[in-house]
N, C-alpha and C positions, 0 to 999 in steps of 0.2 A: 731428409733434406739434401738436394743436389747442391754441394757446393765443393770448388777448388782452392785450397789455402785460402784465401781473404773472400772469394767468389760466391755469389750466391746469386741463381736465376731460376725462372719458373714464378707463375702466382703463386703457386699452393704453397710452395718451399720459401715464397718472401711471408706471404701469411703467417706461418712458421714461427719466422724468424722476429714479425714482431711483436708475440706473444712469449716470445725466449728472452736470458740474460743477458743476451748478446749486444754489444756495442756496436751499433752501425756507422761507417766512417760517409759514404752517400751513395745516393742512386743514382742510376741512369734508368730513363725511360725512352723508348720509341716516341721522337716525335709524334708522329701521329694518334696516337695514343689517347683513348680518351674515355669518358664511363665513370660506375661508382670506385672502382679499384684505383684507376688513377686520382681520384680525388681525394679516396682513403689514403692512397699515399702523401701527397702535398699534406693533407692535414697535418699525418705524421710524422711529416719532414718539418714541417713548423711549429710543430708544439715543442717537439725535440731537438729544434734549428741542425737538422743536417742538412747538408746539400742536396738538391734534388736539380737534375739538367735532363732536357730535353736533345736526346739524339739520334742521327740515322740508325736505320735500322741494320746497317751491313757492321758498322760499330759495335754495336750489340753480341750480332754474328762474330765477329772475330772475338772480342774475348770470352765468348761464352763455348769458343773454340768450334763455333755451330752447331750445340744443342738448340733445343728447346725451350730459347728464351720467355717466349710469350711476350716480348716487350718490355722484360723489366729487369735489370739484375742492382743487386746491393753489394757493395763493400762492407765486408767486416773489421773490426780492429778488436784486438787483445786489452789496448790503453781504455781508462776511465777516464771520460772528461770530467772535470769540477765546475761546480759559478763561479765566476770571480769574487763575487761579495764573502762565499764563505769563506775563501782563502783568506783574504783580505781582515776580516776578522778574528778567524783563528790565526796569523800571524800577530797582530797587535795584542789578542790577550794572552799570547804566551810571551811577549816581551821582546820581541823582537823587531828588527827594523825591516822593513818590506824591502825586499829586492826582486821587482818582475821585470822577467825578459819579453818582448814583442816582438814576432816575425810581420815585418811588415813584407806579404806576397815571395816570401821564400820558394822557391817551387822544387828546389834540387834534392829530393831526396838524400843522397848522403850527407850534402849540408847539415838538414834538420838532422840527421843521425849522430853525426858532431856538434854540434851545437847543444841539442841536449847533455851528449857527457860533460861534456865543460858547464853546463849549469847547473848540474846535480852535484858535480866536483867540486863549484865556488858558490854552492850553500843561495842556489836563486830557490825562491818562495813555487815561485810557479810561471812556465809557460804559458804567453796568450798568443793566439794566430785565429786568423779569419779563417771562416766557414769557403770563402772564396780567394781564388789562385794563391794557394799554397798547395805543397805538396801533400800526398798522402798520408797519414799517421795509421801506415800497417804494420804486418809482422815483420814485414822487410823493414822498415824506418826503425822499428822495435830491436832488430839484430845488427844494426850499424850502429846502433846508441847503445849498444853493448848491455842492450836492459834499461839503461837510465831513461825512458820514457814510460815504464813501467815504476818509476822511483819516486817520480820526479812530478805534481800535480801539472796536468796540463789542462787548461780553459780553452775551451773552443767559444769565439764568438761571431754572432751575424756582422760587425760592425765594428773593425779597430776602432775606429774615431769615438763611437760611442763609449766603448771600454777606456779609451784616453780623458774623456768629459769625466767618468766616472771617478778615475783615478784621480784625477784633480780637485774635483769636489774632496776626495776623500785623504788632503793632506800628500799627494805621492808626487813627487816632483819630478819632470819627462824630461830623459834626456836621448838626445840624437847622437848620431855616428856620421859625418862626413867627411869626403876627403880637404877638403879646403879651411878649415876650423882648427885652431888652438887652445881649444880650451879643454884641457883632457884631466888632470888632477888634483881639484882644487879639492883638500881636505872638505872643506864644511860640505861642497856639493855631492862627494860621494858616500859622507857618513849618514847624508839625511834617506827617508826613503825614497825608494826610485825605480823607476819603470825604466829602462835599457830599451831602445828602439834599434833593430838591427833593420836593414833595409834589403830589399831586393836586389841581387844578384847581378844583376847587369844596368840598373836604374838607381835601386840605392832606396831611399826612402820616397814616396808616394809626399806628392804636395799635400794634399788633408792632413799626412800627420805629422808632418815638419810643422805643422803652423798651429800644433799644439806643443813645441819643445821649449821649455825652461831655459835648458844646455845645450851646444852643443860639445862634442868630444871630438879628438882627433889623435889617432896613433903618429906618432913621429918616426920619420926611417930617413935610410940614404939611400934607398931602392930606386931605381927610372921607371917602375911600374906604377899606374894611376892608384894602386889599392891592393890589398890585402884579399883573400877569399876571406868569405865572410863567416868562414865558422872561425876561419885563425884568428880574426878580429876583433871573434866575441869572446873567444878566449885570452885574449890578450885585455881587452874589456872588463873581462869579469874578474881576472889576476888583481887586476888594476885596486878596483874596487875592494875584494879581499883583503887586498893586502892592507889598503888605507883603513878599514875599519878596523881589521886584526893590530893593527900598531896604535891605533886614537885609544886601545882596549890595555896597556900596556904600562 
């Protein structure tokens, strides 16, 4: 099998790859691209919702460093994704109160590397992040999180909004992170269960999933900066949260 750390190109060596244990993060295809092989891939990109994008061919070329792409190369990842429903279950019948975190379009790789250690640190149930504009979940995301993406259940879905309808249905009560908002530690609200929506990087949270939020949250400072980087945020966040359950425990 031709591949370089996460890399993986050639048919024969994708063929491979998904007949193997291997965790696929997504593909890229040669636009033009077309036949039963590119079909067998979409299927396989959507039975198992990974990403699949169509793009130039010199694209290709560059990261396949000018091998012998053929049109196709895969990402690998080390990490297991879970369903959310199982999580979600197995937390409730071992007793516990659900705490998920949501990357809404994270894209910054060592973000998400920090961000996971602080949610393995303050005891979250499971990461969820969309299939689309988010960063990577490679080996590199896997050695900035110090391991704790390997610790820590991560749920990949086609669809935040969807995972948020679901959550809701299912008793979890949403809350958001904004800069302009006061309402950050109300006992009853963070001892209930609760999905944490952290937002994009330079936008913050995406309108679809603000107008699923229960809460909103806000860090208080004396700072002149508009905001916080948002893994420090989440950790400050997730402290928050910690703390208030560990003391209602007391």
């Amino acid at each position: 099998m031709k591949f370089a750390d996460d890399i993986v190109y050639g048919r024969k060596p994708i063929e491979e790859l998904l007949d193997s244990d291997r965790t696929i993060d997504k593909f890229l295809v040669e636009q033009k691209m077309s036949g039963p092989f590119e079909k067998q891939l979409r299927q396989y990109a959507k039975t198992h919702r990974i990403p699949l994008s169509k793009v130039p061919q010199n694209k290709l070329d560059r990261l396949s460093h000018f091998k012998n792409h053929q049109g196709v190369i895969a990402f690998t990842t080390p990490i297991q994704f879970y369903e959310l429903e199982d999580i979600l279950q197995h937390t409730f019948e071992q007793g516990e109160t659900p705490l998920f975190l949501i990357l809404d379009n994270i894209t910054d790789i060592h973000n998400i590397g920090a961000i996971a250690r602080s949610a393995h640190w303050f005891g979250v149930h499971a990461i969820i992040y969309s299939l689309k504009n988010a960063a990577p979940l490679n080996s590199t995301a896997v050695k900035i999180s110090a391991g704790a993406l390997l610790e820590i259940p991560v749920c990949r879905v086609g669809s935040i909004v969807k995972a948020l309808e679901y959550l809701k249905q299912s008793g979890i009560s949403i809350v958001g992170t904004e800069v302009d908002k006061m309402e950050f530690s109300k006992q009853d609200v963070l001892n209930a269960p609760l999905a944490i929506i952290m937002g994009s990087e330079e936008k913050g949270m995406s309108r679809e999933v603000k107008a699923f939020c229960d809460h909103l949250m806000h860090i208080p400072g004396k700072g002149n900066i508009d905001s916080l980087n948002v893994s420090v945020a989440t950790g400050v966040v997730l402290y928050e949260i910690f703390k208030t359950r560990a003391d209602s425990k007391i």
